[in-house]
C-alpha positions as CSV (number, residue, x, y, z in Angstrom):
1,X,0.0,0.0,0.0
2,X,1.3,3.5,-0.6
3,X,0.9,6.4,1.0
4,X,-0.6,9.9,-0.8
5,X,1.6,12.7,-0.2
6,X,0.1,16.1,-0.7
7,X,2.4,18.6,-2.8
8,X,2.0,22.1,-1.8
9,X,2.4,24.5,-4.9
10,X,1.9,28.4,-4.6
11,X,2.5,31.2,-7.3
12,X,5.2,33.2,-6.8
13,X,6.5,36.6,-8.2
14,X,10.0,37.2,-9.1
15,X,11.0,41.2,-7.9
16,X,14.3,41.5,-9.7
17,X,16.5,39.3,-11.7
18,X,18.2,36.2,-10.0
19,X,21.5,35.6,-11.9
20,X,23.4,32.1,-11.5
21,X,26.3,32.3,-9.0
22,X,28.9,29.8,-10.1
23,X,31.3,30.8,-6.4
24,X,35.0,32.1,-5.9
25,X,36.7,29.5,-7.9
26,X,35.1,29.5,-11.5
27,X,34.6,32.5,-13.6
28,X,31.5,33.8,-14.1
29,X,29.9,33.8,-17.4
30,X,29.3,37.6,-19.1
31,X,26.6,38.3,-19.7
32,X,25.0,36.1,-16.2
33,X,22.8,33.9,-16.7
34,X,19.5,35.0,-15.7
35,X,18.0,32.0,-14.0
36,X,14.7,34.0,-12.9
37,X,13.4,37.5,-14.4
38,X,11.8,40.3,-12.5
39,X,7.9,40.5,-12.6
40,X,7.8,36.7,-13.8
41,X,5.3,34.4,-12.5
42,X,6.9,31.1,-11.2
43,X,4.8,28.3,-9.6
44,X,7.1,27.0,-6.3
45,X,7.0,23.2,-4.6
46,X,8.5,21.4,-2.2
47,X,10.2,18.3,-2.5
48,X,9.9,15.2,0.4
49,X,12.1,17.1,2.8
50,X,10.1,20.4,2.7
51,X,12.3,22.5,0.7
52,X,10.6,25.0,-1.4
53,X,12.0,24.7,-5.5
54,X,11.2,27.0,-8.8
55,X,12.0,25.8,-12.3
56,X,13.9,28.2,-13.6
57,X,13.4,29.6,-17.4
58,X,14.7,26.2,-18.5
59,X,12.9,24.2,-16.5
60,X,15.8,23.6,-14.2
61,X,14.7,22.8,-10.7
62,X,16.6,25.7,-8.0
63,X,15.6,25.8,-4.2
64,X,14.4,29.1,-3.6
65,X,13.5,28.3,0.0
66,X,14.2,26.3,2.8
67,X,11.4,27.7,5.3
68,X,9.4,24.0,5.8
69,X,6.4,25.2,6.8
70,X,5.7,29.0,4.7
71,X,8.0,29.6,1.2
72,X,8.2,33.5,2.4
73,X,10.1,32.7,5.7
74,X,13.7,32.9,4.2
75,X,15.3,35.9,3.9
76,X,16.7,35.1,0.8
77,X,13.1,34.2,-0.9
78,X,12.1,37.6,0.7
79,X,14.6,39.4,-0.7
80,X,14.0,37.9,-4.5
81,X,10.1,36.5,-4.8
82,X,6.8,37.8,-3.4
83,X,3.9,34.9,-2.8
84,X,0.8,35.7,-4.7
């Protein structure tokens, strides 16, 4: 028998550009690449261990939030996205 999990999605608004970060080691590509654009629309999820994830405009999954319980409870999401 398996068990039904329910997946929590909610629509989220990008407020300025989130550009990949490749770290201190590599160089970063020029122009960055723009993994979310300001005033998108991107719907969030979050996987088994509650961690919220956006596809980005490839369809590449990025974790946008690790707040388990509300997506807007990370500073970092707060500083990039607005929940609809």
């Amino acid at each position: 028998m398996t068990k039904n999990r329910v997946i929590t999605v909610e629509l989220v608004r990008c407020k300025k550009d989130v550009v990949k970060k490749l770290g201190h080691d590599f160089v970063e590509i020029d122009p960055p690449k723009i993994l979310f654009k300001a005033d998108y629309f991107y719907p969030a999820f979050q996987d088994q261990y509650g961690t919220w994830l956006a596809a980005d405009e490839e369809g590449e999954a990025h974790v946008i939030s690790e707040a388990p319980e509300q997506v807007d409870d990370d500073p970092w999401f707060e500083l990039y996205f607005k929940k609809v």
